[in-house]
KEKE-3310 file (N, C-alpha, C; in steps of 0.2 Angstrom, whole numbers, plus 5000, padded with zeros to 4 digits):
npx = (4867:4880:4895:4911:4922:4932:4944:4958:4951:4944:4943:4928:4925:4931:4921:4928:4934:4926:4918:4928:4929:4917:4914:4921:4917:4904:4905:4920:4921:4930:4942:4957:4967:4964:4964:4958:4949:4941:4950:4959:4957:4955:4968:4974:4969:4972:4988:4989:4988:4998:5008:5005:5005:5017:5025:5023:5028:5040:5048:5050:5038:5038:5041:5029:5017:5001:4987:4977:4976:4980:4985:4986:4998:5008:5008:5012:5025:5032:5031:5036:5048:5053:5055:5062:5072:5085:5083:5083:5080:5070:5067:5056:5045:5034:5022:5019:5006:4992:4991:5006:5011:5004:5006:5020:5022:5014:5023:5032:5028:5028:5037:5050:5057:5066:5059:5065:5062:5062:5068:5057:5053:5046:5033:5033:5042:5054:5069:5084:5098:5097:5089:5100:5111:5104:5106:5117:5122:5112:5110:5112:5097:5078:5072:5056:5047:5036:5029:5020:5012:4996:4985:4993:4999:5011:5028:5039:5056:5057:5068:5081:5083:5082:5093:5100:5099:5104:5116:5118:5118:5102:5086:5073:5056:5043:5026:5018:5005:4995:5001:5005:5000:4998:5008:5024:5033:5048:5057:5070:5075:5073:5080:5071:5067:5053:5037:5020:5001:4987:4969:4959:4962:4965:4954:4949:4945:4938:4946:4956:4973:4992:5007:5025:5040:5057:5068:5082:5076:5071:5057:5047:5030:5016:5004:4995:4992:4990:4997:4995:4998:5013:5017:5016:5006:4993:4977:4962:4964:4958:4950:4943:4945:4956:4960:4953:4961:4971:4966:4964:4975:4983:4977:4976:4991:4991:4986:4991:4997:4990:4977:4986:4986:4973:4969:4977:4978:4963:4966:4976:4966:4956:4962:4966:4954:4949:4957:4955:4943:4940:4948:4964:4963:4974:4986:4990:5006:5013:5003:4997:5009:5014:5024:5030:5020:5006:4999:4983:4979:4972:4976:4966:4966:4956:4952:4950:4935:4919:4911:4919:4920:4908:4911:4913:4901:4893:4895:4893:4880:4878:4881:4894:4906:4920:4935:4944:4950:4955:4971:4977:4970:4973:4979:4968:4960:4955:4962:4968:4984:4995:4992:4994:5008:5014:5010:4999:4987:4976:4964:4958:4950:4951:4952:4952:4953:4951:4956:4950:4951:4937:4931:4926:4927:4917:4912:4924:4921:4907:4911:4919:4912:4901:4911:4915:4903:4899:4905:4904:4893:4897:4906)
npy = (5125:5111:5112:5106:5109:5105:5098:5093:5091:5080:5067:5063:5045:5034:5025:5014:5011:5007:4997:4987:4985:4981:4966:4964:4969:4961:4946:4941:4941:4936:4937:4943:4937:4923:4905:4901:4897:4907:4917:4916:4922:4935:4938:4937:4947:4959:4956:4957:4969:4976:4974:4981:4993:4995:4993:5001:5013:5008:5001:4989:4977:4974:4987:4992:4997:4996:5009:5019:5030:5047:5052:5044:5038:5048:5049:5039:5036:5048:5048:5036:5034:5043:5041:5027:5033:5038:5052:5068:5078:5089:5095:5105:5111:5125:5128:5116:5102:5100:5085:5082:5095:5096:5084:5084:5096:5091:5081:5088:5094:5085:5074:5078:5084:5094:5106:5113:5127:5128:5141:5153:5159:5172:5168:5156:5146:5134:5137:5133:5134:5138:5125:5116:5123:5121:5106:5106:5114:5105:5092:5075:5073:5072:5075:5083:5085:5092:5085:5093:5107:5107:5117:5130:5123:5124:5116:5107:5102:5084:5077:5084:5087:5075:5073:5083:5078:5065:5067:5074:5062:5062:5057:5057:5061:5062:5071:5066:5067:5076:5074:5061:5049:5060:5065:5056:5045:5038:5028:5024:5032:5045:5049:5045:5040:5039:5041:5044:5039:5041:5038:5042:5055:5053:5047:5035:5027:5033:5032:5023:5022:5021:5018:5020:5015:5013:5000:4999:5008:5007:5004:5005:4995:5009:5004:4993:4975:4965:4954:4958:4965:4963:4965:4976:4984:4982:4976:4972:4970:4984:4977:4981:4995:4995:4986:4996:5006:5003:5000:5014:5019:5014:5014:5032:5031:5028:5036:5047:5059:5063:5067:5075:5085:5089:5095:5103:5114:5118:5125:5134:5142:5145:5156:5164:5170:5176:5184:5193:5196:5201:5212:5217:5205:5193:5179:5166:5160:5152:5146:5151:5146:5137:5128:5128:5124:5112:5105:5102:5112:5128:5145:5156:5174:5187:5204:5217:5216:5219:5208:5197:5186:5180:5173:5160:5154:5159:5156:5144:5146:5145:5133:5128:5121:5126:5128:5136:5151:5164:5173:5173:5187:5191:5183:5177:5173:5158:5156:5152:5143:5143:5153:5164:5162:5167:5176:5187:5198:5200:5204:5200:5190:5173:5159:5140:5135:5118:5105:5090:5076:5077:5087:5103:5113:5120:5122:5128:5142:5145:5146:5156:5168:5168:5170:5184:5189:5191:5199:5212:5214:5219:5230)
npz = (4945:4950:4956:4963:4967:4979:4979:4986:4999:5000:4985:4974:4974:4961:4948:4942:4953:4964:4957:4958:4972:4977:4974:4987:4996:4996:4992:4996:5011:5020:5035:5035:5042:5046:5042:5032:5018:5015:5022:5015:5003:5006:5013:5001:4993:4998:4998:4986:4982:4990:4981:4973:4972:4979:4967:4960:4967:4964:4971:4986:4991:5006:5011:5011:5021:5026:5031:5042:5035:5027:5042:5051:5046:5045:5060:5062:5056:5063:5077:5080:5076:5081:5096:5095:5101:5097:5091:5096:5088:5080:5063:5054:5044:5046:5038:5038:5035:5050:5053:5052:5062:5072:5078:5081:5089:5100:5106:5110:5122:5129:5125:5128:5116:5103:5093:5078:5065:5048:5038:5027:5010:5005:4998:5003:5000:5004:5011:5007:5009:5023:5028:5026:5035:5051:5052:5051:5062:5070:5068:5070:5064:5066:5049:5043:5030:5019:5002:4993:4997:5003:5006:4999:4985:4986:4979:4984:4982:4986:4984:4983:4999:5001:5000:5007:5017:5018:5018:5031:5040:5043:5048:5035:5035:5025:5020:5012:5005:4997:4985:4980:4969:4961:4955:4949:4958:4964:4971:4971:4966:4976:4991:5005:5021:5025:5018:5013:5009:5003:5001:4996:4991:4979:4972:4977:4991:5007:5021:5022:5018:5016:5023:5019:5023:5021:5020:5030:5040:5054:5064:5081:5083:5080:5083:5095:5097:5089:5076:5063:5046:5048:5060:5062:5063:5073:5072:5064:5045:5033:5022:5011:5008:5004:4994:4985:4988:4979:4967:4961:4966:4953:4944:4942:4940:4930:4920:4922:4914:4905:4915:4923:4911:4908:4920:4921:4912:4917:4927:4923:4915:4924:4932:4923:4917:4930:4932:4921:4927:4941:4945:4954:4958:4967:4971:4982:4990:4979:4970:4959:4947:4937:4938:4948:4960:4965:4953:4956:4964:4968:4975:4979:4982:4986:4985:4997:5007:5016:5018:5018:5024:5022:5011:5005:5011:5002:4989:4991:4990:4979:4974:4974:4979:4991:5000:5012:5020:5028:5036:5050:5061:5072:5089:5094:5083:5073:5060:5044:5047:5038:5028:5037:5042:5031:5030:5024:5020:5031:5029:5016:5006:5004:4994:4993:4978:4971:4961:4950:4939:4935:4934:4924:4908:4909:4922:4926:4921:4926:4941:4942:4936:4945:4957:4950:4950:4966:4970:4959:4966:4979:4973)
capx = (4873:4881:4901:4913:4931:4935:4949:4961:4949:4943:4938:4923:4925:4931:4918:4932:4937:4920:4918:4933:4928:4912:4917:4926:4910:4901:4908:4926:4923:4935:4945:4961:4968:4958:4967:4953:4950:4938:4954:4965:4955:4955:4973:4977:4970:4979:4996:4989:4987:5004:5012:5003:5007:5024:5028:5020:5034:5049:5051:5047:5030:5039:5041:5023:5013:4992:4983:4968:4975:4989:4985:4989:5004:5010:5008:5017:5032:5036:5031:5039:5054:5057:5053:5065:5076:5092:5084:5079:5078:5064:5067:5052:5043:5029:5017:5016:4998:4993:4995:5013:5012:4999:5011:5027:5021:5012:5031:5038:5026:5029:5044:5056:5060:5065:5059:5067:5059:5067:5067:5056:5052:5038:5030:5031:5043:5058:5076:5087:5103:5095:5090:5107:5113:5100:5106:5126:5121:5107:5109:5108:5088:5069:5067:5049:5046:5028:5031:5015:5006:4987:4983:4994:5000:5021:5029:5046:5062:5059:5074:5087:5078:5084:5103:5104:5098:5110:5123:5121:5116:5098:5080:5068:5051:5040:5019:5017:4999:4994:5008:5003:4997:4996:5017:5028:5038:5054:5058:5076:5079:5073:5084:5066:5064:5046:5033:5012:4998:4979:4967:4954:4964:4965:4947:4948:4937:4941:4950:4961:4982:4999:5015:5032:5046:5063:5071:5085:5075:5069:5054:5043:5023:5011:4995:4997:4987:4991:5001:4993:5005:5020:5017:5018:5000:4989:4968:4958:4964:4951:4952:4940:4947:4967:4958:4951:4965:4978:4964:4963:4981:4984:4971:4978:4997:4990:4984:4994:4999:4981:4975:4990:4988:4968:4969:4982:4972:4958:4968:4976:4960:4952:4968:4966:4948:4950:4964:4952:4936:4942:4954:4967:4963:4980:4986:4994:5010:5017:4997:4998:5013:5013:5030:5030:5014:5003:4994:4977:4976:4974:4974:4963:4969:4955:4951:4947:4926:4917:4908:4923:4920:4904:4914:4911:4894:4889:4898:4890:4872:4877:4880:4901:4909:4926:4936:4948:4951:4961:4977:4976:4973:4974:4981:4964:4955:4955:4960:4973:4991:5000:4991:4998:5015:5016:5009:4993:4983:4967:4956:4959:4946:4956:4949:4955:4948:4955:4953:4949:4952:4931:4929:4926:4928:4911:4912:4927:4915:4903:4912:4921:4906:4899:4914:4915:4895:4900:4912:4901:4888:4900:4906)
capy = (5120:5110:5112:5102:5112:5104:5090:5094:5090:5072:5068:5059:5038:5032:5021:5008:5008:5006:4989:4982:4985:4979:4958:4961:4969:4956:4939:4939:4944:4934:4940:4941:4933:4919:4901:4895:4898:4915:4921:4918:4927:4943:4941:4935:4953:4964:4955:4959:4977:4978:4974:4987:4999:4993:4992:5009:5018:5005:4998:4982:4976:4973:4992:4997:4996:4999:5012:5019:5036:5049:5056:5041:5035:5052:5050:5033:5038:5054:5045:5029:5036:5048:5034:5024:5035:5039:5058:5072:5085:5089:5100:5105:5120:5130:5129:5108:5100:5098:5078:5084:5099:5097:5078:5085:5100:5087:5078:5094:5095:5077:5070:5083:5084:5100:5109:5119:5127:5130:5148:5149:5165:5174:5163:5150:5138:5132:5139:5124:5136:5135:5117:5113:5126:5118:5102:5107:5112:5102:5084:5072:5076:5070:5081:5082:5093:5089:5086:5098:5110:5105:5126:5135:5119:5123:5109:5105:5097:5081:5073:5089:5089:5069:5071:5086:5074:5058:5070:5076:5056:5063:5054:5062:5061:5069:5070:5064:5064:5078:5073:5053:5047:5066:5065:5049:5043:5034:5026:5021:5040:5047:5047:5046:5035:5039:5044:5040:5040:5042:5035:5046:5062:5051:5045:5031:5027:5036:5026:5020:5026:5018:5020:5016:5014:5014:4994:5000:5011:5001:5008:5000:4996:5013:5004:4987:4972:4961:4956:4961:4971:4959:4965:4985:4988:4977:4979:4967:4976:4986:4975:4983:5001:4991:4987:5002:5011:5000:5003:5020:5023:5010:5021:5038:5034:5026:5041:5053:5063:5065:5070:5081:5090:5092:5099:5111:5117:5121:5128:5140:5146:5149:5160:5169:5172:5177:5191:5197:5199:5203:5219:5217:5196:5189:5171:5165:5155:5150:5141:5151:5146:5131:5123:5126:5122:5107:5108:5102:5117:5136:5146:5164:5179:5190:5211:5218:5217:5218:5203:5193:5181:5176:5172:5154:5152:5164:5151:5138:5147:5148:5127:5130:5120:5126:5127:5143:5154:5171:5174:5176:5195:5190:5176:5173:5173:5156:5154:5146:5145:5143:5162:5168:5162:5170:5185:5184:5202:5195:5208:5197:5183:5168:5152:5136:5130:5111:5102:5084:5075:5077:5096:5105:5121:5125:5124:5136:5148:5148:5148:5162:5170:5168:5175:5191:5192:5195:5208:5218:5218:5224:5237)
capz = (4944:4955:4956:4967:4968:4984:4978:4989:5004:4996:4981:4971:4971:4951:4945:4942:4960:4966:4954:4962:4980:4978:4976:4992:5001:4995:4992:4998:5018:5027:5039:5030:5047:5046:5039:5029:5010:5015:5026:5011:4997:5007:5011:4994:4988:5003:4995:4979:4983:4993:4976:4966:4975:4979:4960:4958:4968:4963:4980:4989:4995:5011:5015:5012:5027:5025:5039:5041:5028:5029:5047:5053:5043:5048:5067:5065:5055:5066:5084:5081:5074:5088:5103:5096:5103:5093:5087:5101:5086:5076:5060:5051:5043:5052:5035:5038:5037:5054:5056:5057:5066:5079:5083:5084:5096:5106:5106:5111:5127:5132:5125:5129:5108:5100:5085:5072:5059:5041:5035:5022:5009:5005:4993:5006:4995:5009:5012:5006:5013:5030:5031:5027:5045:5055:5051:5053:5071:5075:5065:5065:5066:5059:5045:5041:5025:5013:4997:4992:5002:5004:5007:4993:4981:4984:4979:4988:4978:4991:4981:4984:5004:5006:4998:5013:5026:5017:5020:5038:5041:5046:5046:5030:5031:5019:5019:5002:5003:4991:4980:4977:4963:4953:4950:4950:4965:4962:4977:4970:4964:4982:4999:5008:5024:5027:5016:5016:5005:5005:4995:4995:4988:4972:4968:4982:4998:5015:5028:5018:5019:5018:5024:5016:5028:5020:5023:5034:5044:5060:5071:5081:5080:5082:5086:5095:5099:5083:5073:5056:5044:5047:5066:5064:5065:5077:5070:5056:5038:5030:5014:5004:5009:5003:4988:4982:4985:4974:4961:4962:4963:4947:4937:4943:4938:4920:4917:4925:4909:4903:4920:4923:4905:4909:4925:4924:4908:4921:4932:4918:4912:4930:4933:4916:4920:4938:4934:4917:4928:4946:4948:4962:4963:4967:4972:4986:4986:4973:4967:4951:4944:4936:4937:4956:4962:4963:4947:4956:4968:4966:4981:4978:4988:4983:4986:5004:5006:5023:5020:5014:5028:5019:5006:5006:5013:4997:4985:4993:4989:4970:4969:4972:4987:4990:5007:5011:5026:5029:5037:5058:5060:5080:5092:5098:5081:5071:5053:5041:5050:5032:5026:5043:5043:5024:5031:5019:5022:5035:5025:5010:5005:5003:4993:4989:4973:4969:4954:4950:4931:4934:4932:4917:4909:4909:4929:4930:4919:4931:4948:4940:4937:4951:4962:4951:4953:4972:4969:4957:4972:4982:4972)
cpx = (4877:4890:4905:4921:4935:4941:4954:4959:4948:4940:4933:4926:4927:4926:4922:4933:4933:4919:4921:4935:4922:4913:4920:4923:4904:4900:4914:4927:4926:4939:4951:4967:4969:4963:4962:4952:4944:4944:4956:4962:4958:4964:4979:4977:4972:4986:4998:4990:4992:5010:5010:5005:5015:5029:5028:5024:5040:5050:5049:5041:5031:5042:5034:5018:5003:4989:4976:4968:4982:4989:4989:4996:5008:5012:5014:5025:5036:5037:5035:5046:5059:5058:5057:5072:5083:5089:5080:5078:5076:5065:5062:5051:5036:5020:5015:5006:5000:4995:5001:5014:5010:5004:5018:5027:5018:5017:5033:5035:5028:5033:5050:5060:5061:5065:5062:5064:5063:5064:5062:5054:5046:5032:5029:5035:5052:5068:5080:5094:5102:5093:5097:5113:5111:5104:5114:5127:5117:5108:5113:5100:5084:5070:5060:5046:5039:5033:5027:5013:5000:4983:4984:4996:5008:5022:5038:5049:5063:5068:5080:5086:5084:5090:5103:5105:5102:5117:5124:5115:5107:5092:5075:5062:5047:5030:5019:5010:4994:4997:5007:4999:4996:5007:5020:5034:5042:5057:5064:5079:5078:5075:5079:5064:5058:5043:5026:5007:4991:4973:4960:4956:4965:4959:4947:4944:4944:4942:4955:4969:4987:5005:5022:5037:5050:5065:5073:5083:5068:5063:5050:5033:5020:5006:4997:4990:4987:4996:5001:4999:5012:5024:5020:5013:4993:4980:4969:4959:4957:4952:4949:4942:4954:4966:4957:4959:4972:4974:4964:4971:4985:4981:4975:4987:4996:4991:4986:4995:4994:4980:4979:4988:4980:4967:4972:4978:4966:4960:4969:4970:4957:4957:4967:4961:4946:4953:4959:4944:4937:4947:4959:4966:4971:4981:4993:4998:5012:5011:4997:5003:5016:5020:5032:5025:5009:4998:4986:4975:4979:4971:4973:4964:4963:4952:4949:4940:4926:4915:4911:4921:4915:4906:4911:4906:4891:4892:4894:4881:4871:4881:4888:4903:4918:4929:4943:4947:4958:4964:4973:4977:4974:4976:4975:4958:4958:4957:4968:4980:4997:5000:4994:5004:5019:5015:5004:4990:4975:4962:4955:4956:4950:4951:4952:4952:4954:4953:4952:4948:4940:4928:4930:4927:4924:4910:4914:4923:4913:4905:4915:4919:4902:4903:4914:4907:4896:4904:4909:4896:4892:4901:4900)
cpy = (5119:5109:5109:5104:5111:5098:5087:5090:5082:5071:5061:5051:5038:5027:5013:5005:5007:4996:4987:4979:4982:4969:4957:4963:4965:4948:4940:4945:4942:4938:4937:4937:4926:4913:4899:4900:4906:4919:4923:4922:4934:4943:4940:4945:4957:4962:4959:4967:4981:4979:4980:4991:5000:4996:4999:5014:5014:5005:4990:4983:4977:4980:4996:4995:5000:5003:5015:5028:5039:5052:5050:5037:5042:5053:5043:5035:5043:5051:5040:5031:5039:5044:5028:5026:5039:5048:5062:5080:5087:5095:5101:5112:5123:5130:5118:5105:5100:5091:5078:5089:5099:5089:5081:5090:5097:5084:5081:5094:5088:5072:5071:5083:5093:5101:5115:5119:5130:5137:5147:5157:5167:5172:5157:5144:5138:5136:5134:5128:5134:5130:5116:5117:5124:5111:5102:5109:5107:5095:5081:5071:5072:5076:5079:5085:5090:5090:5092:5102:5109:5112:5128:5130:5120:5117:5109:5100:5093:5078:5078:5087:5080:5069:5077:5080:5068:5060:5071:5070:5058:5058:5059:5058:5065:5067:5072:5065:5069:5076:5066:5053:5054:5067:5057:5050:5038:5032:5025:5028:5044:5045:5047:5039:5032:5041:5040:5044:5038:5040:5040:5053:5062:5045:5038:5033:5031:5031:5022:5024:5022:5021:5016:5020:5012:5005:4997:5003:5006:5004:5002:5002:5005:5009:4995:4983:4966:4960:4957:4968:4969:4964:4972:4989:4983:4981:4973:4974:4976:4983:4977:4992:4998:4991:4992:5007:5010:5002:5008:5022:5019:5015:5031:5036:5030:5030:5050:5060:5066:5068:5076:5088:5094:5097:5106:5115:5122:5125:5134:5145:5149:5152:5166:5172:5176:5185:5196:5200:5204:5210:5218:5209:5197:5181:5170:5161:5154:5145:5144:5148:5138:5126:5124:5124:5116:5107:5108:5109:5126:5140:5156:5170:5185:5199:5210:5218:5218:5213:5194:5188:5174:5171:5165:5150:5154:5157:5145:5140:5144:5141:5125:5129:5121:5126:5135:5145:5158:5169:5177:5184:5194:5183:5173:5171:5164:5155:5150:5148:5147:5151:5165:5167:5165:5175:5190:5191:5197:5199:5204:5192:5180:5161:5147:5131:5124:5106:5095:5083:5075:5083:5098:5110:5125:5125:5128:5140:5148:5149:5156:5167:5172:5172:5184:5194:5197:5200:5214:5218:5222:5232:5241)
cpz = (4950:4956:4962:4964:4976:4983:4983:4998:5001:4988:4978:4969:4961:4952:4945:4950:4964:4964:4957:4968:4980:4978:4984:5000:5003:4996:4998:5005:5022:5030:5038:5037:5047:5039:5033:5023:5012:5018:5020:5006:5001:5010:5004:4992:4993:4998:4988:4977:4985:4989:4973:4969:4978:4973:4958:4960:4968:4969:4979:4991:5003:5014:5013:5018:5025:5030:5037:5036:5033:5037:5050:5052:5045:5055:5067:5063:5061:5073:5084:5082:5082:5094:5101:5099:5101:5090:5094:5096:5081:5068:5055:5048:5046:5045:5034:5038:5045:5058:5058:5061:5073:5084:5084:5090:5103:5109:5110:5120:5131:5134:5125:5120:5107:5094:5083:5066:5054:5040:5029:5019:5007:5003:4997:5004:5002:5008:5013:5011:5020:5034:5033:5034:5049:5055:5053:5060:5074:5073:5070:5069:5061:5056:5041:5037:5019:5005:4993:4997:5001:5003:5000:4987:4982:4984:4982:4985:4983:4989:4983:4994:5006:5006:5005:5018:5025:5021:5029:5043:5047:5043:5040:5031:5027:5018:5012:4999:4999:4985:4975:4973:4959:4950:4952:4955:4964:4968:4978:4969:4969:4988:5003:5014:5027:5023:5016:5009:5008:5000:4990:4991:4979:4970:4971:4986:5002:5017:5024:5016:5019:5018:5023:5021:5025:5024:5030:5042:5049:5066:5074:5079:5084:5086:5089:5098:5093:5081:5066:5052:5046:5055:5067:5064:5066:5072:5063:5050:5037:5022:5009:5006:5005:4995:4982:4980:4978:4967:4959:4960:4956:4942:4936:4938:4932:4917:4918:4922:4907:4909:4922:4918:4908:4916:4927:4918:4912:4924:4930:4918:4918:4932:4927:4916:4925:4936:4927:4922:4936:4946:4955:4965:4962:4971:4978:4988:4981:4968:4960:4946:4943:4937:4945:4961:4960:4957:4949:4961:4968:4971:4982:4982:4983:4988:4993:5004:5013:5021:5017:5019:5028:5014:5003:5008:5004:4991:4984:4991:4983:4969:4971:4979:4985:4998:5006:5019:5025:5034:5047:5059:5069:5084:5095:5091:5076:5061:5049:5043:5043:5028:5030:5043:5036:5024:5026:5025:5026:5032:5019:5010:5002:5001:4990:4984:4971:4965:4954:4941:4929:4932:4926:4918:4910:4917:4931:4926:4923:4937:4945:4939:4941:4959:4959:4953:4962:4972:4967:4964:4978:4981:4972)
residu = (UNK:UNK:UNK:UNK:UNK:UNK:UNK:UNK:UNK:UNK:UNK:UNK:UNK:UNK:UNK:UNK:UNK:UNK:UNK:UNK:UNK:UNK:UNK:UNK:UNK:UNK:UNK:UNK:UNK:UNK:UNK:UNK:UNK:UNK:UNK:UNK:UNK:UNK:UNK:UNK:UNK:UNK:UNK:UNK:UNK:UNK:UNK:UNK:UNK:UNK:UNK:UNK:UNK:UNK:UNK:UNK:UNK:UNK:UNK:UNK:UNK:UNK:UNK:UNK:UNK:UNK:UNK:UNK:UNK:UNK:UNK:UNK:UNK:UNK:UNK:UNK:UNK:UNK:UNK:UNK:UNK:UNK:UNK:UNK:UNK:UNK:UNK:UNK:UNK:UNK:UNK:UNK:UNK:UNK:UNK:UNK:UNK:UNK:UNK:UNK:UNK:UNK:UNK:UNK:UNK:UNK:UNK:UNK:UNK:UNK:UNK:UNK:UNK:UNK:UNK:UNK:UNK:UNK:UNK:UNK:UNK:UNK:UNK:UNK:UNK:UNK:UNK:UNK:UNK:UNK:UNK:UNK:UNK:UNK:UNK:UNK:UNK:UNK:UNK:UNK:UNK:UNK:UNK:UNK:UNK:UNK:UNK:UNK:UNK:UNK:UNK:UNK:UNK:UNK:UNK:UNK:UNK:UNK:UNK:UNK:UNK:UNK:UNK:UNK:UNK:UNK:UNK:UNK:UNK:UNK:UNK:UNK:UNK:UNK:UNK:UNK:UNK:UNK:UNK:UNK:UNK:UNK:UNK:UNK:UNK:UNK:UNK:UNK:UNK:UNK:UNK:UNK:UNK:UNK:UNK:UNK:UNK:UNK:UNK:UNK:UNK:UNK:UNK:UNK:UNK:UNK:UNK:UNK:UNK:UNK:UNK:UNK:UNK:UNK:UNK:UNK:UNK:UNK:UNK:UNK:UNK:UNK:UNK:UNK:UNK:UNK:UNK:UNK:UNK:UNK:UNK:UNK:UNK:UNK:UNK:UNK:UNK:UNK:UNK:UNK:UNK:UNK:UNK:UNK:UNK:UNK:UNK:UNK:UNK:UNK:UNK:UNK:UNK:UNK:UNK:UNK:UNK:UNK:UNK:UNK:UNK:UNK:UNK:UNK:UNK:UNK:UNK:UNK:UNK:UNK:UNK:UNK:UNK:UNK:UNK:UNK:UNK:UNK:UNK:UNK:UNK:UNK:UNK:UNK:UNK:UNK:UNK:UNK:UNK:UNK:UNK:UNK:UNK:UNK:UNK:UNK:UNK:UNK:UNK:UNK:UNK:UNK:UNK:UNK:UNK:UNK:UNK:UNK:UNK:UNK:UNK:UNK:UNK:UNK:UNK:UNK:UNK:UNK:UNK:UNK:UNK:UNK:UNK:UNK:UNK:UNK:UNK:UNK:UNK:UNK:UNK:UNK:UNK:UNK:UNK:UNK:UNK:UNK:UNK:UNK:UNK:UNK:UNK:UNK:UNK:UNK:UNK:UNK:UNK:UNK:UNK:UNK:UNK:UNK:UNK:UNK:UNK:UNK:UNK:UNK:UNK:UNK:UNK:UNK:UNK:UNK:UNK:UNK:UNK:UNK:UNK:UNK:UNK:UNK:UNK:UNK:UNK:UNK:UNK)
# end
């Protein structure tokens, strides 16, 4: 049996959004550039796509910008913003994806910026007191807080997160890009100047990502040499990556409620199951607990072994792709910064299984199955 619990990393094409991308691989190649009735199809369906997606978080067309996915909508919101000059002070948290962390530490070496990072408790979920001190000495500052974590699923109240930053007149952005299309974003009910979206986390193609910029807030281009994207990101759009993703996140927030109710479903049961077969499994974060955690990802902290580090090659013998990594037992050894900054025992096998509205029950049987099988060989 072949199981695919990685969702979190990317997941599986929709069928629908496949169909919809294919006319635009085919037929409608122009270069959406390009004046002539081939240019205008392809930027008829860019415009088209700018609206869907527009409408889909209650904004305007004219603050969504298209890139090539969230790493780089990431790099542009934080670098642009900061190079505009008006913020030298960086407030973020220490368990960020890397597209924000590994850019703001580059900043820090470069552009003379400093960072502060927010307190956060053992669970990993932020310290709203301490933002708001950091902010009362350091603002007006970038704050950069995710809405989900990608590793444990914490979900961060972005909407309490923008009224701080209204208040102590700071920049918010927020890596949304687990978070799109599986909850609804209210772009009229959120004080958020930056957030970004991926296509691929929601049953879209790879390369494909956009960035919504807040009207007000004013930066200049990331990538230059064009003036494509109303001249804030030079390069020929990927129009059938633009495509795709507008289908993809159309279908995703139809069916939001269905896919929501299925997946946390999964998720339960492979929780339920885990804790009746394993002894001593526990979860890392706040991924069991369903009113604070991403409902698609469940983040396994399982017993000491010697061969825990197999872990996930042995998974992968028995059909079962998942992704994970212990907690840094040393500064020189490699593993997930977000189990190290929670203080995640490094003897502990760590896995991250993440759902998709494609998974079934009888998959979580078998991985669960399959992880205690290596336990009893242990024992």
């Amino acid at each position: 049996m072949q199981v695919y619990l990685d969702n979190a990393a990317t997941t599986a094409i929709d069928p629908e959004v496949f169909e919809a991308m294919k006319p635009y691989m085919l037929n409608h190649y122009g270069n959406p550039s390009s004046i002539h009735t081939h240019g205008r199809q392809a930027r008829s369906a860019i415009e088209q796509a700018r609206k869907k997606v527009a409408d889909l978080l209650n904004t305007s067309p004219a603050e969504i910008f298209f890139t090539s996915g969230g790493t780089e909508a990431d790099n542009t919101a934080i670098k642009c913003t900061l190079q505009s000059g008006n913020f030298q002070q960086v407030i973020t948290s220490k368990i960020e994806h890397h597209a924000v962390l590994h850019t703001l530490q580059h900043l820090e070496r470069t552009d003379n910026i400093t960072i502060k990072y927010v307190n956060l408790d053992p669970n990993g979920s932020i310290n709203f007191d301490h933002l708001q001190e950091l902010l009362t000495i350091n603002g007006p500052a970038l704050v950069s807080l995710m809405h989900a974590n990608n590793e444990i699923g914490n979900l961060t109240d972005i909407k309490r997160v923008g009224e701080i930053c209204h208040e102590h007149q700071s920049i918010f952005h927020s890596d949304t890009v687990q978070a799109i299309a599986h909850y609804a974003h209210d772009l009229q009910e959120i004080d958020v100047h930056c957030m970004v979206g991926s296509a691929h986390k929601f049953h879209g193609p790879k390369g494909a990502g956009f960035l919504y910029i807040k009207a007000e807030h004013k930066i200049s281009p990331f990538i230059h040499g064009g003036a494509q994207e109303r001249n804030m990101r030079g390069g020929t759009e990927n129009v059938i990556g633009i495509v795709g993703l507008a289908k993809a996140m159309e279908i995703a927030c139809q069916n939001m409620e269905d896919h929501h109710q299925h997946i946390q479903g999964l998720k339960t049961l492979m929780i339920e199951k885990l804790k009746s077969k394993i002894p001593g499994v526990q979860f890392n974060g706040l991924s069991d607990c369903a009113d604070n955690s991403l409902y698609t990802i469940l983040n396994v902290s399982l017993p000491p072994a010697d061969d825990n580090e197999m872990l996930l090659f042995n998974l992968d013998i028995s059909g079962i792709s998942a992704s994970g990594g212990s907690a840094c037992s040393s500064g020189s050894n490699v593993g997930s910064h977000v189990l190290t900054e929670l203080g995640a025992d490094p003897d502990r096998g760590s896995v991250r299984f993440s759902f998709s509205k494609f998974n079934t029950e009888e998959e979580v049987d078998y991985t669960v199955q399959k992880v205690a099988e290596l336990y009893q060989v242990k024992a």
